[in-house]
N, C-alpha and C positions, 0 to 999 in steps of 0.2 A: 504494500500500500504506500502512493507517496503522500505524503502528508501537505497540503496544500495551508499558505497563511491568507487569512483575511481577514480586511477591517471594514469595522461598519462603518457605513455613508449614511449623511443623509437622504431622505426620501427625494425622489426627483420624478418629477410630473410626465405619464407615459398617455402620449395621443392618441389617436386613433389614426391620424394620418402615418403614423411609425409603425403600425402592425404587420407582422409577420407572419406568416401561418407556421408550424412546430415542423420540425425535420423530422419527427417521430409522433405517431397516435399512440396512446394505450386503450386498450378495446375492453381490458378485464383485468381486474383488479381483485384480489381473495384476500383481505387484512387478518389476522388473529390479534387480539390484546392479552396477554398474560400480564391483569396484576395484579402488584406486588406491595409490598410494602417501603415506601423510599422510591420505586421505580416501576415503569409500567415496558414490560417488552413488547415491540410490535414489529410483527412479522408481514411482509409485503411481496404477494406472488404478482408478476404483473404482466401479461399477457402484450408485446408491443411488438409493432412493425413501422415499419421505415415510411415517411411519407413520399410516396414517388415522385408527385408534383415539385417538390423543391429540394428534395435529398437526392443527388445522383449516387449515393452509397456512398461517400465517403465523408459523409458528416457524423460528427460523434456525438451521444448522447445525453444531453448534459440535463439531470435531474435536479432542483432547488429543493433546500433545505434552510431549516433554521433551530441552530442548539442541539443539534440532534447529534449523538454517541452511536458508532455505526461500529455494530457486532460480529457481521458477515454478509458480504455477497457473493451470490453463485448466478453463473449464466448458462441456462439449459440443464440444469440440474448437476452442471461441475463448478464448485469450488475455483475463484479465480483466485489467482496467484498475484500478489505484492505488487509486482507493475502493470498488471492488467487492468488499474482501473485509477482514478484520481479522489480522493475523497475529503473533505474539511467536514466541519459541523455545517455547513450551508449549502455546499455542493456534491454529488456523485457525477462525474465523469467518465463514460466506457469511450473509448478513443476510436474503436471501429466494430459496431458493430453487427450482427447478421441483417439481412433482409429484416429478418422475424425470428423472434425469439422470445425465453421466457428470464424474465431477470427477477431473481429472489434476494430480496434484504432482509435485513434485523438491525433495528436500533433499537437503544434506550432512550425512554424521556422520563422526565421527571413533574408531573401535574402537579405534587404537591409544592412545589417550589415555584409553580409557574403563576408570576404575578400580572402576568400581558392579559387575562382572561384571554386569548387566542390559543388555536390550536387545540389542547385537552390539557384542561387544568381542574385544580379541586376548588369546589367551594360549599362552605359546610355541611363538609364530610360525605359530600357527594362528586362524582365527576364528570363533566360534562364538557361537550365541544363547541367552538364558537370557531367556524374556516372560513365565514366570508369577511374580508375578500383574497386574503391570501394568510390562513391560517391553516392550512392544509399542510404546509411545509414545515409546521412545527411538532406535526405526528410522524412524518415518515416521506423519503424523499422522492418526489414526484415532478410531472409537468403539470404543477399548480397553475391553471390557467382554465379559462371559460373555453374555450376552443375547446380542451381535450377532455373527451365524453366518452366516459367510460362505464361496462357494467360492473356490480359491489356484492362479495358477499364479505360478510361479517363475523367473527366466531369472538367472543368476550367469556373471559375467564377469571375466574374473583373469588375469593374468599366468601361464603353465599351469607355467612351474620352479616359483615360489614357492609356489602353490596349485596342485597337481597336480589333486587331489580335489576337486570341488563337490557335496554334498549340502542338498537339500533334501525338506520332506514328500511324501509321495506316490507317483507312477510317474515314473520319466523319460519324457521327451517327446521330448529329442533332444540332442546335442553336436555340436562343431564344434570348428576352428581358427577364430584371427582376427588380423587383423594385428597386427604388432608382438612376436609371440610369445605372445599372448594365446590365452583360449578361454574357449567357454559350455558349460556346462548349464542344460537347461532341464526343469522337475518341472510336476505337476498333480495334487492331491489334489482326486478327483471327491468330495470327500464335506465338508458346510458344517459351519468348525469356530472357534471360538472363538481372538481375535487371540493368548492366552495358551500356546497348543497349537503355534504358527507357530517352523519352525526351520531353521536354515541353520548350513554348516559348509562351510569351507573351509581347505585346509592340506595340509602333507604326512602322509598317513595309509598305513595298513595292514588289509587287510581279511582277517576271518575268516568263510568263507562254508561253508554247507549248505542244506540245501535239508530245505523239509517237505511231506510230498503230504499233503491236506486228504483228506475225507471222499469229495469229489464225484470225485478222481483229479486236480485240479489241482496241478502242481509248481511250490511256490511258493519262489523263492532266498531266502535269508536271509542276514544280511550284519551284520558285527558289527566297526563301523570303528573303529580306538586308534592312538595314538601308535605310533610304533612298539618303543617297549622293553616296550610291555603286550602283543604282539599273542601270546605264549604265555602266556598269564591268560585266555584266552576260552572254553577250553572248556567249564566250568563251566555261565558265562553261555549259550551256545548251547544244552546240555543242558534246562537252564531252560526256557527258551523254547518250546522244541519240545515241555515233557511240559506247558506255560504254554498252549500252542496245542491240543492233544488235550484238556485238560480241558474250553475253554471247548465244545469239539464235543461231549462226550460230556455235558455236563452242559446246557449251553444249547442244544444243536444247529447252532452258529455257528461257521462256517469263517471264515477270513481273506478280505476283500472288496477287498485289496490283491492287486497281480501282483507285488507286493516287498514286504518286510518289513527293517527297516534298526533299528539302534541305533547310537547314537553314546556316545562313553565318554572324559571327559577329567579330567585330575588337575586343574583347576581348576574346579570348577563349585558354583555355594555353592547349591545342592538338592542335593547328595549325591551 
């Protein structure tokens, strides 16, 4: 691994007359969270190919990051070797790589020291994500960017007293026990969505649930997850929702393409 220095800059104003489209798409993305105490490992399978339009194949991969402690990466399921890749807390660099391919990482972060609310940080005693607009890169190193749309599945793994609740986007896939007193959830959002959209929550919660039947007859649960001293403040929000969900049918003709429909709601969250 070569060890790359960087320093932070200030922010500096990006146009839209400057846009570039990515040398690279990622089409599919598989995340795990194992955590932990002190530290949360996240595992990144990631499914990418070359974009033909402006890569003539010899452009290199350059994935953004931020704070991030990089554990291992392997490409195509081999282990890369020391100069095959360029790494800092902020960047991943592969110099040449295939047409297509599958590139797998592991970093550490650390939520509970994380004071930016960005990215996956703690707040009381719960954990939760805040990526737009570019917080994505301080879970795990990516092409953080609205252009690249990709599909998410999810696997979260936790101590099950401390973190009873594991959500993430999409449909659940499955849960379990695990040793140690531990357990997973596991999510899958069939639909390709920008790294800014991508969210996770785990902690002691409280859930307010109803249900809304769509146009077609499908009964779809709804679920409206808070601390627990919020969870009689949700009727309102549910309300919402529901006449939120009949408008877009009556006016666009479009039902809900989720088998769940989920909110998450926390007294620290700096979007509102």
């Amino acid at each position: 691994m070569i060890e790359t220095a960087t320093k932070k800059e200030e922010p500096t104003p990006v146009y839209r007359k400057d846009y570039q489209p990515p040398n690279h798409w990622i089409e599919r993305v598989d995340l795990t969270f194992q955590v932990n105490d002190g530290e949360c490992l996240v595992g990144a399978r990631m499914e990418i190919r070359r974009n033909g339009d402006v890569n003539p194949g010899d452009a290199p991969l350059e994935l953004v990051g931020e704070e991030l402690d990089l554990r291992g990466v392997s490409l195509d399921g081999r282990p890369l070797d020391a100069g095959a890749y360029r790494s800092s807390p902020d960047a991943l660099v592969i110099p040449s790589p295939p047409d297509s391919f599958v590139l797998e990482t592991q970093v550490a972060i650390h939520p509970e020291s994380n004071t930016q609310l960005s990215g996956l940080y703690a707040s009381s005693g719960n954990l939760c994500t805040q990526c737009e607009a570019e917080g994505f890169r301080r879970i795990t190193y990516f092409l953080d960017r609205p252009d690249v749309m990709a599909r998410y599945t999810v696997r979260i793994e936790a101590d099950k007293e401390r973190y009873p609740v594991l959500l993430s986007n999409g449909n659940r896939t499955g849960a379990g026990e695990l040793e140690g007193g531990r357990h997973f959830v596991s999510w899958e959002d069939p639909f390709p969505k920008p790294s800014y959209l991508f969210a996770l929550v785990a902690g002691k919660l409280e859930c307010y649930r109803d249900s809304f039947t769509t146009m077609s007859g499908r009964e779809i649960p709804l679920e409206i997850w808070v601390e627990p001293q919020n969870i009689d403040r949700c009727e309102h929000a549910m309300v919402s929702l529901k006449k939120a969900m009949k408008w877009d049918e009556d006016v666009f003709g479009l039902e809900i393409d989720l088998d769940l429909y989920m909110i998450f709601v926390a007294d620290d969250f700096n979007m509102g």
